[in-house]
Backbone as a printed PyTorch tensor [residue, N CA C, xyz], in Angstrom:
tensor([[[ 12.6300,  47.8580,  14.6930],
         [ 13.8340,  47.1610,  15.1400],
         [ 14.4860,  47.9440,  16.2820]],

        [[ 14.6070,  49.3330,  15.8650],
         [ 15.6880,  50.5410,  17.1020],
         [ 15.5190,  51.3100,  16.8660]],

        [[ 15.9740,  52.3390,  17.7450],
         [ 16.1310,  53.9000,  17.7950],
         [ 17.3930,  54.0570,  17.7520]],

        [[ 18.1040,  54.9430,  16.7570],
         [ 19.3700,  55.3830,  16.7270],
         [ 19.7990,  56.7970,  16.7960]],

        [[ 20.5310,  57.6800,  17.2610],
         [ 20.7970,  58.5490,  17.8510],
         [ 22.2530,  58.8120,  16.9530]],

        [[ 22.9730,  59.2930,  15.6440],
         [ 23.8090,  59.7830,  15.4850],
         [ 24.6330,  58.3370,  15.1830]],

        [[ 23.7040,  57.2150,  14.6760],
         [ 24.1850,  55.9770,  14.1500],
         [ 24.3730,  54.9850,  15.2830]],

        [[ 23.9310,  55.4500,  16.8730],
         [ 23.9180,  54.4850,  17.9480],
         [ 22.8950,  54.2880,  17.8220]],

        [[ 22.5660,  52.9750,  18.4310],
         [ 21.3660,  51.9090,  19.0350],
         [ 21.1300,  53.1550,  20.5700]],

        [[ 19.9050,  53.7820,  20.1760],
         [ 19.0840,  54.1250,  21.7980],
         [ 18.4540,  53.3410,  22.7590]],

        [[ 17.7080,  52.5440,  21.7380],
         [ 16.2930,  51.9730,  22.5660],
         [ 16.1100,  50.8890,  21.4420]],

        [[ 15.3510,  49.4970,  21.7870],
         [ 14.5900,  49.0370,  21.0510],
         [ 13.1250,  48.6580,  21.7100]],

        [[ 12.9300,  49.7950,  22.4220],
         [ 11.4410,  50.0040,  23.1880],
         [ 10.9090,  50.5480,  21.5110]],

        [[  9.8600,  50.1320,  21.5580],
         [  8.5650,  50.9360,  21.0140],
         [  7.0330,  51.0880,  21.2840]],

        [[  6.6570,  52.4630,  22.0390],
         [  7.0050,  53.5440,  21.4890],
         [  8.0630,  53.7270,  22.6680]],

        [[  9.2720,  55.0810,  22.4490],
         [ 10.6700,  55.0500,  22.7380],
         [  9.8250,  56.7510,  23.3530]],

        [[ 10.5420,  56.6010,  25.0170],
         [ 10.8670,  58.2660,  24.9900],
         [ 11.7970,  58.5540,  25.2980]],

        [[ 12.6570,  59.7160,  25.0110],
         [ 13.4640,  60.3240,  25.0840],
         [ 13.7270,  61.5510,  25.7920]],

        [[ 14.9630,  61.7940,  26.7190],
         [ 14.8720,  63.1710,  27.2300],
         [ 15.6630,  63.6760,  25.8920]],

        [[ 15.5250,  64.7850,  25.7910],
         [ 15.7020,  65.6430,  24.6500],
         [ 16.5140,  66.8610,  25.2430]],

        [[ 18.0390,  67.2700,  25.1620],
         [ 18.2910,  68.2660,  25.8600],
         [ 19.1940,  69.1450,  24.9130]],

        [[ 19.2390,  68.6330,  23.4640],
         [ 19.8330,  69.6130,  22.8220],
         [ 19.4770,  69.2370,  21.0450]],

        [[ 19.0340,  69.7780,  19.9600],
         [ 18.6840,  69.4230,  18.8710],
         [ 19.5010,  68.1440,  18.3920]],

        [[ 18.1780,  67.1430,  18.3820],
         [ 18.7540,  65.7740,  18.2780],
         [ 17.8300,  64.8530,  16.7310]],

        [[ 18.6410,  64.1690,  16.1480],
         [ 17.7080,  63.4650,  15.0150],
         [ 17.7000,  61.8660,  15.3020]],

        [[ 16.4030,  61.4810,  15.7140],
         [ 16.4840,  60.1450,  16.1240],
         [ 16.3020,  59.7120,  14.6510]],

        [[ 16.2510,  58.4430,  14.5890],
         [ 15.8660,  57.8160,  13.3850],
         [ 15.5480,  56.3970,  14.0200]],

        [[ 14.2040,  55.8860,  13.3420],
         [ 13.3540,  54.5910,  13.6630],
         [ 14.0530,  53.6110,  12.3610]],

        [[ 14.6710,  52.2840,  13.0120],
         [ 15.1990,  51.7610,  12.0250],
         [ 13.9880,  50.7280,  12.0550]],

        [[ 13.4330,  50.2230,  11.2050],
         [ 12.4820,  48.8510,  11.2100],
         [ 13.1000,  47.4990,  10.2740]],

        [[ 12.3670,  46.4980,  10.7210],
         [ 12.6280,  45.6530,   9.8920],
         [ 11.7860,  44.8140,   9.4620]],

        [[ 11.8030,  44.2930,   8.8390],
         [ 10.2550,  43.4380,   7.8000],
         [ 10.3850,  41.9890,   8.6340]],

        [[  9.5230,  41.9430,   8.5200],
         [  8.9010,  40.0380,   9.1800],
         [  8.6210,  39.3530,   7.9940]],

        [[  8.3450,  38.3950,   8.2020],
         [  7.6960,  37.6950,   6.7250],
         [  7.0560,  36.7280,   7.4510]],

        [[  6.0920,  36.0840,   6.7220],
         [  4.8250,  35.0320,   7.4150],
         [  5.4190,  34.0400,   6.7410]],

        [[  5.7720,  32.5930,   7.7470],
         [  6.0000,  31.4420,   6.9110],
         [  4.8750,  30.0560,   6.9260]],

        [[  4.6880,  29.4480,   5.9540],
         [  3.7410,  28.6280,   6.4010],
         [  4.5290,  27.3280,   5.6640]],

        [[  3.7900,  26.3070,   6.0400],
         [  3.8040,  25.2960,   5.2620],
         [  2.8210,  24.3020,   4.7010]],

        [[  2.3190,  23.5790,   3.6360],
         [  1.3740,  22.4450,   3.7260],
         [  2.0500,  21.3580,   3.3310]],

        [[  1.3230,  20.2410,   2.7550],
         [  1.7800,  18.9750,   2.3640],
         [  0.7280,  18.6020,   1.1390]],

        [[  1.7100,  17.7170,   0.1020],
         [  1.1330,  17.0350,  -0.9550],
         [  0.7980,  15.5910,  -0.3490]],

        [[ -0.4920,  14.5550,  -0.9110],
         [ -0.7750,  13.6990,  -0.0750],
         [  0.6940,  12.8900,   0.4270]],

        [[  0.8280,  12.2590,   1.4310],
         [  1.5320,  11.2640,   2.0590],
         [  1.9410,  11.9990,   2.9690]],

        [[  1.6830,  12.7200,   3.6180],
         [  2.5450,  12.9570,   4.8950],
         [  2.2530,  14.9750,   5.5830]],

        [[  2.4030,  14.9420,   6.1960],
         [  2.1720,  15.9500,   7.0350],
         [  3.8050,  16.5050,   7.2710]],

        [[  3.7750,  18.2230,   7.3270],
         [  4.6710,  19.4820,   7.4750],
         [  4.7290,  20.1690,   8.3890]],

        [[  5.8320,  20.9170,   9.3410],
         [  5.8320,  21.5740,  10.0330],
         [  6.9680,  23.2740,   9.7450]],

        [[  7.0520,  24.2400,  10.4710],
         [  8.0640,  25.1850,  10.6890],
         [  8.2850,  25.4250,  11.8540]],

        [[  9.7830,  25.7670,  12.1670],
         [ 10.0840,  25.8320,  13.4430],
         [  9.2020,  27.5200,  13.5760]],

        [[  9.1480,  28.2310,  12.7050],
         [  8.5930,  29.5680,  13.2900],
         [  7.4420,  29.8620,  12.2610]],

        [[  6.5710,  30.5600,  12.3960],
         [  5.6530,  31.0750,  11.9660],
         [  5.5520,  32.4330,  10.9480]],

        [[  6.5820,  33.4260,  11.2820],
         [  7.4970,  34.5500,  11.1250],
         [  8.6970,  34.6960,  11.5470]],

        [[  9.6670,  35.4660,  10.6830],
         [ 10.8580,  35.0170,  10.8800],
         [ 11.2840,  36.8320,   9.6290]],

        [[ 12.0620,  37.0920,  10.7000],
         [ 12.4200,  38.4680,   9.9040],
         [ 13.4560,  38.2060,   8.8570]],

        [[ 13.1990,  39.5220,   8.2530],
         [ 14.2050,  39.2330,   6.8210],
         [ 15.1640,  38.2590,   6.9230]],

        [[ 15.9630,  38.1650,   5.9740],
         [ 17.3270,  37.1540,   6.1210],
         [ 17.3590,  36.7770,   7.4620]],

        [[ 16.6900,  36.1960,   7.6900],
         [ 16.6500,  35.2040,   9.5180],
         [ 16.2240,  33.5980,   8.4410]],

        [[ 16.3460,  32.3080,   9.3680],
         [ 16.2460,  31.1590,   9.0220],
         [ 14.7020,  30.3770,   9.5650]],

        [[ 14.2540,  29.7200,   9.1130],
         [ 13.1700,  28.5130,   9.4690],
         [ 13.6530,  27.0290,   9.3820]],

        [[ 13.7320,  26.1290,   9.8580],
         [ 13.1610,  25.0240,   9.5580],
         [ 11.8860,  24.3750,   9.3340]],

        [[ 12.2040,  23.6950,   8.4330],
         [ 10.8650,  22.6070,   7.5060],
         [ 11.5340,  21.6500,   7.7610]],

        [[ 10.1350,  21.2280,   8.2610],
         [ 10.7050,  19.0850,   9.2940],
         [  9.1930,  19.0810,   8.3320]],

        [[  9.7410,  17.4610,   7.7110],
         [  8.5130,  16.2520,   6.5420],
         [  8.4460,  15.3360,   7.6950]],

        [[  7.1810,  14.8680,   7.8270],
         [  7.0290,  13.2700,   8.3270],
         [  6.0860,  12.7140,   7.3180]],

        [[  6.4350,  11.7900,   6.6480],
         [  5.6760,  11.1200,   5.4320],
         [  4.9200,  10.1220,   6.3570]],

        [[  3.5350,   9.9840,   5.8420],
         [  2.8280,   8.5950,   6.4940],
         [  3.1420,   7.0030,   5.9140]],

        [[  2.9560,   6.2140,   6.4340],
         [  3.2800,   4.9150,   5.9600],
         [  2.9950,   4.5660,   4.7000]],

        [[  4.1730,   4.1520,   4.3640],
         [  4.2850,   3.5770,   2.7540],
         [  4.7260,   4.6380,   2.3190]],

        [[  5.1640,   5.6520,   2.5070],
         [  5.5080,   7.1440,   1.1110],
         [  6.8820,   7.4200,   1.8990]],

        [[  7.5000,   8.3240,   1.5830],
         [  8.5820,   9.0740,   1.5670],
         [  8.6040,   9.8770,   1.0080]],

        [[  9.7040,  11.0390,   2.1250],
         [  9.6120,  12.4510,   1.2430],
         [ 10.4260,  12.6100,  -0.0300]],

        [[  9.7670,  13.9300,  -0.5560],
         [ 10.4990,  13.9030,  -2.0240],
         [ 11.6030,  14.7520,  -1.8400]],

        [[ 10.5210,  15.9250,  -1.4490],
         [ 11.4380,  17.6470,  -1.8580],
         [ 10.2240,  18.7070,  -1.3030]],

        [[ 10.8970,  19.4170,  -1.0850],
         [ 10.2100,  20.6920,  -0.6870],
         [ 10.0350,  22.2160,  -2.0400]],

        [[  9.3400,  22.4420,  -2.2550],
         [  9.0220,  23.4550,  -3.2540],
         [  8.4570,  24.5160,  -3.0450]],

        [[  8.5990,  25.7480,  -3.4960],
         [  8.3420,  27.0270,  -2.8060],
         [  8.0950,  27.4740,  -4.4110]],

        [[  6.9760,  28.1560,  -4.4880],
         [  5.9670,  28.8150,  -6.0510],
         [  6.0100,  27.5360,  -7.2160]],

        [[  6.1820,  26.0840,  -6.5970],
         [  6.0180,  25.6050,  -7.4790],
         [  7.8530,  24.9400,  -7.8000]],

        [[  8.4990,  25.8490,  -7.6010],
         [ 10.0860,  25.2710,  -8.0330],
         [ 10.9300,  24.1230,  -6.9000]],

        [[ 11.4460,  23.4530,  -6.9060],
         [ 12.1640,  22.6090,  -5.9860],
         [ 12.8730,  23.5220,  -5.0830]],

        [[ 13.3220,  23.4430,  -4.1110],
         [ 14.2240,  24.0600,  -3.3930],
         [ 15.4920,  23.1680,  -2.6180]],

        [[ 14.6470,  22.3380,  -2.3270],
         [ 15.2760,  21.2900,  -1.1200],
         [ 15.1800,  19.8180,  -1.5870]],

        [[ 15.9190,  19.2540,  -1.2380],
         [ 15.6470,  17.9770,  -1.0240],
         [ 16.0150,  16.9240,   0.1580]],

        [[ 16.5060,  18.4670,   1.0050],
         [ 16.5740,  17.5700,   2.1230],
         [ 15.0300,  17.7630,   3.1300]],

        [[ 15.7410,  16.5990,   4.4550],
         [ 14.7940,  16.7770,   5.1580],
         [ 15.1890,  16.4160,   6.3650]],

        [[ 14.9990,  17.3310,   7.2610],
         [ 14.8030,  18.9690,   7.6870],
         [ 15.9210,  19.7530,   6.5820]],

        [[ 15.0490,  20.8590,   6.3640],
         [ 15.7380,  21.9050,   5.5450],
         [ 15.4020,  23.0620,   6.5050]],

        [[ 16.5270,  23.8460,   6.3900],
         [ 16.6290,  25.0580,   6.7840],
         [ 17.1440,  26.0980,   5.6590]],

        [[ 15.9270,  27.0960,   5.9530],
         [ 15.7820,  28.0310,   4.6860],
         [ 16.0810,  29.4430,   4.9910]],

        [[ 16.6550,  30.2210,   4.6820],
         [ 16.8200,  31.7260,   4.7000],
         [ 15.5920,  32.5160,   3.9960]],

        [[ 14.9810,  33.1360,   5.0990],
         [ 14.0180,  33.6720,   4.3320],
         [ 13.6020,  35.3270,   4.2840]],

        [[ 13.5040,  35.9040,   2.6230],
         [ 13.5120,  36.4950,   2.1540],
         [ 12.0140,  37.4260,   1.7220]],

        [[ 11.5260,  36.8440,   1.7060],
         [  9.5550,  37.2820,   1.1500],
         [  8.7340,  36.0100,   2.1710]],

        [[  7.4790,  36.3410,   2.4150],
         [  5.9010,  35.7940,   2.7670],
         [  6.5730,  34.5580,   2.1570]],

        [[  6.3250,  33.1930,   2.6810],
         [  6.4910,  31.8200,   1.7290],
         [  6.1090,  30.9850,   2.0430]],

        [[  5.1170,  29.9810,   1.3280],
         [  3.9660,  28.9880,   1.7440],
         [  5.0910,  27.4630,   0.6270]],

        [[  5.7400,  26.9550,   1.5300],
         [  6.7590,  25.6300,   1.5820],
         [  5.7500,  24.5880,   1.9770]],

        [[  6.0060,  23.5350,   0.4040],
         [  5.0080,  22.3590,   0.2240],
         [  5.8900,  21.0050,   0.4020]],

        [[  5.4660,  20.4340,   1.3010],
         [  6.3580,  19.0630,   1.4680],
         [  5.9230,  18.3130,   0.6640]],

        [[  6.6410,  17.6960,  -0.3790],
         [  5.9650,  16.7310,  -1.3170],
         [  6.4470,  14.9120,  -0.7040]],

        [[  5.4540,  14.6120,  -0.8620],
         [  5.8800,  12.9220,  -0.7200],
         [  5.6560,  11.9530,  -1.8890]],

        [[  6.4840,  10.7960,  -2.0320],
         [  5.9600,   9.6930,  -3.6920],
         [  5.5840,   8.2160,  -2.4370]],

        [[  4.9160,   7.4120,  -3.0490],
         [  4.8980,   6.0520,  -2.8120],
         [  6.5160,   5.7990,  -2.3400]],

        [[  6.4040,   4.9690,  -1.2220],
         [  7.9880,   4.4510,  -0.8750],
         [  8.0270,   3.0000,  -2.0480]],

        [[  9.2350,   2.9890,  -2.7000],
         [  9.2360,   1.6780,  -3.4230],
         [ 10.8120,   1.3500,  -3.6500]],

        [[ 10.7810,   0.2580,  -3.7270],
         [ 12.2310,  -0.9380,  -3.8750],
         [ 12.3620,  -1.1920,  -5.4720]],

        [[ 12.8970,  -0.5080,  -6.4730],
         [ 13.0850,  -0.8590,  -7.9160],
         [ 11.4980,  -0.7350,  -8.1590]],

        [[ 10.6090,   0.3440,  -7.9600],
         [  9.7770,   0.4880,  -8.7100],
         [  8.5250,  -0.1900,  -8.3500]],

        [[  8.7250,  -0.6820,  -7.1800],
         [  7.8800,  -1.3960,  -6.3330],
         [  7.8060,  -1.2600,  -5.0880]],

        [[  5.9730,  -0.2430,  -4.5430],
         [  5.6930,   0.1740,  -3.8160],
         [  5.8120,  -0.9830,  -2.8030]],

        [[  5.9460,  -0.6280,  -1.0940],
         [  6.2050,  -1.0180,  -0.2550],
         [  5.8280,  -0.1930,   1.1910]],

        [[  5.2000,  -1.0900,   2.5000],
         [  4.6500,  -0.4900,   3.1770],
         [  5.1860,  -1.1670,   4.8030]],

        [[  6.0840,   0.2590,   5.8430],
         [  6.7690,  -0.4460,   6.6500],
         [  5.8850,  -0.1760,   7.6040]],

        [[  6.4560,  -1.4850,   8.3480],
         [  4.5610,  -1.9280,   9.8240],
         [  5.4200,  -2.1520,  10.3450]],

        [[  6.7440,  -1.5200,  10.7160],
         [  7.1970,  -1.0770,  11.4790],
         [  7.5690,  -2.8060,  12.2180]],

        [[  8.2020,  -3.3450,  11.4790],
         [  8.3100,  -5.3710,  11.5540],
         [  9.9600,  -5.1190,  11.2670]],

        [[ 10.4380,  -6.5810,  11.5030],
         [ 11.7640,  -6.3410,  10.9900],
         [ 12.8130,  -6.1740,   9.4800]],

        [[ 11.5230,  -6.1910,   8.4100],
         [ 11.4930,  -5.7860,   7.2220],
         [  9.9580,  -4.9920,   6.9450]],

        [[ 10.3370,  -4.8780,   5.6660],
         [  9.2430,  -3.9520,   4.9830],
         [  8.5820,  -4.6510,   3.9000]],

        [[  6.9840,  -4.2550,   3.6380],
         [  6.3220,  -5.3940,   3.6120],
         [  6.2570,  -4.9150,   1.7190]],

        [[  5.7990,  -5.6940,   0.5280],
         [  5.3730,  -5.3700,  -0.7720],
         [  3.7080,  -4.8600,  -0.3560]],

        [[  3.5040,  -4.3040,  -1.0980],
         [  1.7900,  -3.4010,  -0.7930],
         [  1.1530,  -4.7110,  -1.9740]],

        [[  1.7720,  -5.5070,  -2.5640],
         [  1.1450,  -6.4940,  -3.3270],
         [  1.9710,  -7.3800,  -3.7490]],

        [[  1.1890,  -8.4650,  -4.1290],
         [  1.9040,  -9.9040,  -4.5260],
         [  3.0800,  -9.5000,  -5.9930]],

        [[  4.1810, -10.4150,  -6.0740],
         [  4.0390, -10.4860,  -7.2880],
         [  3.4100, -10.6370,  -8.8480]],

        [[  3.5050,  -9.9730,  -9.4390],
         [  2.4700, -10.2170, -10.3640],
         [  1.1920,  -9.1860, -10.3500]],

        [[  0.7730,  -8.7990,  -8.8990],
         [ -0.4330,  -8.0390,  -8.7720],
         [ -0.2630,  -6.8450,  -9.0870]],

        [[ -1.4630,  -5.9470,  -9.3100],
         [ -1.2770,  -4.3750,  -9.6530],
         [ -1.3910,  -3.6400,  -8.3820]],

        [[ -2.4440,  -4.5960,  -7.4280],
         [ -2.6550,  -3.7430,  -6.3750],
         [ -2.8850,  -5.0040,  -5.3150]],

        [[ -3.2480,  -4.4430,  -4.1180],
         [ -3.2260,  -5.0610,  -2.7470],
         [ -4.0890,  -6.0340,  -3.1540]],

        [[ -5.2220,  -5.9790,  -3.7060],
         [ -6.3070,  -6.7430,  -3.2960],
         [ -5.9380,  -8.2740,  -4.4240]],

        [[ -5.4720,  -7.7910,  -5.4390],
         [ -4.7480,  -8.5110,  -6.7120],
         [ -3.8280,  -9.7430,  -6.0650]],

        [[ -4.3350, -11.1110,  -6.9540],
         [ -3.2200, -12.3920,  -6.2440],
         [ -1.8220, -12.3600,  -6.8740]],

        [[ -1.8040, -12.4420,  -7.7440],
         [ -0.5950, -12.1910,  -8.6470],
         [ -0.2600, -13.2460,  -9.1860]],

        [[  0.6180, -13.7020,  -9.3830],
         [  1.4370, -14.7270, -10.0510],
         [  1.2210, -16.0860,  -8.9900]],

        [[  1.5750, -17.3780,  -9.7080],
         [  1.5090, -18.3140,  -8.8100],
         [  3.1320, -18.9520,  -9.4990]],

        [[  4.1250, -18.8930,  -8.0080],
         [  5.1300, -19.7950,  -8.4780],
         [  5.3620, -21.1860,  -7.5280]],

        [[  5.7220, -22.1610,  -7.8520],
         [  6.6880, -23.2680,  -6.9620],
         [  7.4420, -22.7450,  -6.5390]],

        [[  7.9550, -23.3440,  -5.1420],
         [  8.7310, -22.7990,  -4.4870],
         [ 10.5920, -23.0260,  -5.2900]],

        [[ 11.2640, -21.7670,  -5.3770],
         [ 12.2440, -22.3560,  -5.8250],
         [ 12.1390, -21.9200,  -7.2260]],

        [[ 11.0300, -21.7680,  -8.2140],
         [ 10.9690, -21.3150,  -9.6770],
         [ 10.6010, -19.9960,  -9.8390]],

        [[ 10.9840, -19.4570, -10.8140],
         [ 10.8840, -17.8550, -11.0680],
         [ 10.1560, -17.2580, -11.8850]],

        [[  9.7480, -18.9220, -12.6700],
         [  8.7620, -18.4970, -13.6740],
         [  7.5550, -19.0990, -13.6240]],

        [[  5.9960, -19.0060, -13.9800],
         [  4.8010, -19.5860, -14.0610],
         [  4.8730, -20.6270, -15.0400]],

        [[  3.7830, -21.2790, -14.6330],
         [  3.2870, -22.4090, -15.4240],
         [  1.9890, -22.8360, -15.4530]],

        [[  1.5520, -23.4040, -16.8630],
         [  0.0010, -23.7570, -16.8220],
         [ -0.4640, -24.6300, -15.6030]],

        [[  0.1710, -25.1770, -15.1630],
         [ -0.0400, -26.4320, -14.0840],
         [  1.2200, -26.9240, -13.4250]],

        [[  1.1200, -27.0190, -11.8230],
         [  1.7320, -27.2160, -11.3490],
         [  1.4850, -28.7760, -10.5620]],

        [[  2.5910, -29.6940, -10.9750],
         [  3.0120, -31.3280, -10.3630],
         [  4.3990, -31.5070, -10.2060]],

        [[  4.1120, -32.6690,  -9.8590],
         [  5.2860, -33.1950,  -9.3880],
         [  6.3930, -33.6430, -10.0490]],

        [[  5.8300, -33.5960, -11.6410],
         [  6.4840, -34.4220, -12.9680],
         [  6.7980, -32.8390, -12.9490]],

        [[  6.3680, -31.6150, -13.2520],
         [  7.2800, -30.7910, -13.8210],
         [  7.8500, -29.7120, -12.6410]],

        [[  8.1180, -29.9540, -11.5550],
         [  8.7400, -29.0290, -10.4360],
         [ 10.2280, -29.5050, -10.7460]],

        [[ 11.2810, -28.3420, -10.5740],
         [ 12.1280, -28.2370, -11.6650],
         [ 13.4980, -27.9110, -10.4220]],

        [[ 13.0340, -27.2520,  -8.6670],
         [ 14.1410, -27.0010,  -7.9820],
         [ 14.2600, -28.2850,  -6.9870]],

        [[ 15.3520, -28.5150,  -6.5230],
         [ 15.7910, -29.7730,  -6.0760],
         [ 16.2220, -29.4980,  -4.8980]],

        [[ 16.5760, -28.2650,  -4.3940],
         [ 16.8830, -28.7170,  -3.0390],
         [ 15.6580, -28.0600,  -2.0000]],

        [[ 16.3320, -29.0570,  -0.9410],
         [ 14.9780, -29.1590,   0.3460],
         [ 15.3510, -28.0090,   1.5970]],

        [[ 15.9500, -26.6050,   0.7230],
         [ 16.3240, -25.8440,   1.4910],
         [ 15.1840, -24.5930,   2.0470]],

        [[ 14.8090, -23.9400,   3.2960],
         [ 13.8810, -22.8770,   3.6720],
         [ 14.3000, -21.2950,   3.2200]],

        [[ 15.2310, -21.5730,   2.6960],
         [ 15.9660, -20.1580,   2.7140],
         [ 16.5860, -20.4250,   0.4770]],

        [[ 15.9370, -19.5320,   0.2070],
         [ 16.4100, -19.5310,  -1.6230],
         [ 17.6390, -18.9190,  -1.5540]],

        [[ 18.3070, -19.2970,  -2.1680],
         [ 19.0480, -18.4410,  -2.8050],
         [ 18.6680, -17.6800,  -4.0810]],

        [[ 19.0790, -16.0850,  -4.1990],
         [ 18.2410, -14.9570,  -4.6930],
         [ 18.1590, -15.1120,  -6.1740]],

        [[ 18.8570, -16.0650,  -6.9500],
         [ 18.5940, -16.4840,  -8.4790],
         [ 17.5940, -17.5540,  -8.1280]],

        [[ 16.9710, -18.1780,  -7.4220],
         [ 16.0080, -18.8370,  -6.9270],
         [ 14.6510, -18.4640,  -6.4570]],

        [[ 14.9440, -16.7780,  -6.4070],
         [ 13.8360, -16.4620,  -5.7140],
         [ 12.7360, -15.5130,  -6.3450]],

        [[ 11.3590, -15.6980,  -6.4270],
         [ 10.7000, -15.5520,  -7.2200],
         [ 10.2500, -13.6750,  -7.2840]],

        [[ 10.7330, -13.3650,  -6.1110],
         [ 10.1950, -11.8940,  -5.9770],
         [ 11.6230, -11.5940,  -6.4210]],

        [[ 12.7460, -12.0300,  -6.0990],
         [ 14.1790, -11.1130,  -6.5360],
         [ 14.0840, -11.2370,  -8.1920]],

        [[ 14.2040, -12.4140,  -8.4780],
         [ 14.1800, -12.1840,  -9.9670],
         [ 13.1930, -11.5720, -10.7770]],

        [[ 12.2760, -11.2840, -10.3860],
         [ 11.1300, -10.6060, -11.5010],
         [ 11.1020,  -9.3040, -10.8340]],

        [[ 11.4620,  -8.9590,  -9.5670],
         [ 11.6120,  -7.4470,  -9.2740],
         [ 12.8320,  -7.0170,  -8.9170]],

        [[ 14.1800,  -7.8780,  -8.8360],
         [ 15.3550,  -7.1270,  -8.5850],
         [ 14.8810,  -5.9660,  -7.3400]],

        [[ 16.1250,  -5.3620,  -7.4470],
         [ 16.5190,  -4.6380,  -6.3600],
         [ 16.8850,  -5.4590,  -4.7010]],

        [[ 16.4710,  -5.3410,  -3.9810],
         [ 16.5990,  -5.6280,  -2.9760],
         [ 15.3100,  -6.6530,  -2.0130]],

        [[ 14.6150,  -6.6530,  -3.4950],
         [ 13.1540,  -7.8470,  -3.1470],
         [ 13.8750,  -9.3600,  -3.0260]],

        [[ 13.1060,  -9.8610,  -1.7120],
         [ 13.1360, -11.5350,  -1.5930],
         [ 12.2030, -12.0650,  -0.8450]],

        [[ 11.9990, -13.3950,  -1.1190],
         [ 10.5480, -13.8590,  -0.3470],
         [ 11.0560, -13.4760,   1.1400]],

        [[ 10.0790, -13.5240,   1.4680],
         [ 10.2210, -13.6330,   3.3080],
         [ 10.9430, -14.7370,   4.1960]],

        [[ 11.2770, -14.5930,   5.0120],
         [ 11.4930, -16.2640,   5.4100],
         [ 10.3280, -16.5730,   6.5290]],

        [[ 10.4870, -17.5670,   6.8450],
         [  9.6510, -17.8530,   7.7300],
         [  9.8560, -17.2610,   9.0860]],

        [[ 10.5480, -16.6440,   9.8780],
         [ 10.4510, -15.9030,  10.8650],
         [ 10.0840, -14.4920,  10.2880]],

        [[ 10.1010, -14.0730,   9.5710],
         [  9.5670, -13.0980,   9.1870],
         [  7.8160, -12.6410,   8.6040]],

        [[  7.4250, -13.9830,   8.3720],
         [  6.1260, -14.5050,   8.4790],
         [  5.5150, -14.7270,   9.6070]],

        [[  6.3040, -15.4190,  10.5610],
         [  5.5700, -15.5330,  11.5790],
         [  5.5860, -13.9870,  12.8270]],

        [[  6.3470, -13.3120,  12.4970],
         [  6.4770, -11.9990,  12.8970],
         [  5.0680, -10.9690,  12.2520]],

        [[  4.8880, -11.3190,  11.2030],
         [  3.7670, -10.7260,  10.5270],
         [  2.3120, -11.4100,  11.4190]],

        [[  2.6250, -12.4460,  11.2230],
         [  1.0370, -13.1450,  11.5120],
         [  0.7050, -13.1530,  13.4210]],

        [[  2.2880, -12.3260,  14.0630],
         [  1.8260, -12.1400,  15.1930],
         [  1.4090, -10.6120,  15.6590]],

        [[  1.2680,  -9.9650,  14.4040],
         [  1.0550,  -8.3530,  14.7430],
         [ -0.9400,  -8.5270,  15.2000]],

        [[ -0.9180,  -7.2800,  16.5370],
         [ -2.3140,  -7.3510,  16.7700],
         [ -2.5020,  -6.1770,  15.6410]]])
């Protein structure tokens, strides 16, 4: 770190010379570095603003989660530390900081943004997964049926837009789920 001379800062050259003109006690003050790293749990990729960073000095940890996930928390030997993101950490010892990411989801239901003017379900209602059809409703009903006619379709108005006790993704998934509307469909079906 320095050369001190009688508790002054001399030099922070190293190696330091000195003229010497009367019995003098330098003293080499040092200071520890520490190596910082970071990785990532799947969904997303980690960075640090520094590489090393001396004792009680700071880093930042910046998360970018890949599509569909979000970050969780950051953990250092395993324990939580953070939950923000960017975190800035004071650092103390060598420390290998893991960005964790979960599935992004709306009430428990994964979801994947294509970067459209909403965010898309990763599957139908009803389905477990993408490839899965799910449920089949009438437009307007919330619940299935063995067969669908004209004798038992049950909503009456001739409106494009449900209202959300009407709507087949809000009511069986709550939160903030609703069918699409049609500009929002056709926004989808114009992505290259």
């Amino acid at each position: 770190k320095n050369w001190t001379l009688n508790g002054n800062v001399v030099s922070t050259q190293n190696p330091y010379t000195a003229i010497v003109t009367a019995n003098s006690e330098y003293v080499a003050n040092f200071e520890k570095t520490y190596t910082i790293s970071v990785s990532s749990g799947e969904g997303g990729t980690a960075v640090a603003s520094k590489s090393s960073v001396q004792g009680g000095g700071s880093v930042t940890l910046t998360a970018t989660p890949n599509s569909g996930y979000v970050f969780k928390n950051w953990t250092l030997n395993g324990n939580v530390v953070s939950t923000q993101n960017p975190y800035t950490a004071t650092v103390t010892a060598n420390s290998v900081y893991v960005a964790n990411f979960e599935v992004a989801t709306n009430n428990g239901h994964a979801y994947v943004d294509l970067g459209l003017s909403v965010k898309w379900a990763t599957c139908n209602v009803g389905a477990t997964t993408p490839e899965g059809y799910g449920n089949y409703y009438a437009w307007g009903e919330t619940t299935t049926k063995s067969s669908y006619t004209s004798d038992n379709y049950t909503y009456s108005s001739n409106s494009t837009t449900l209202p959300l006790s009407a709507d087949a993704a809000h009511v069986n998934w709550g939160g903030s789920w609703r069918m699409p509307t049609k500009a929002e469909q056709d926004e989808l079906m114009d992505t290259d």
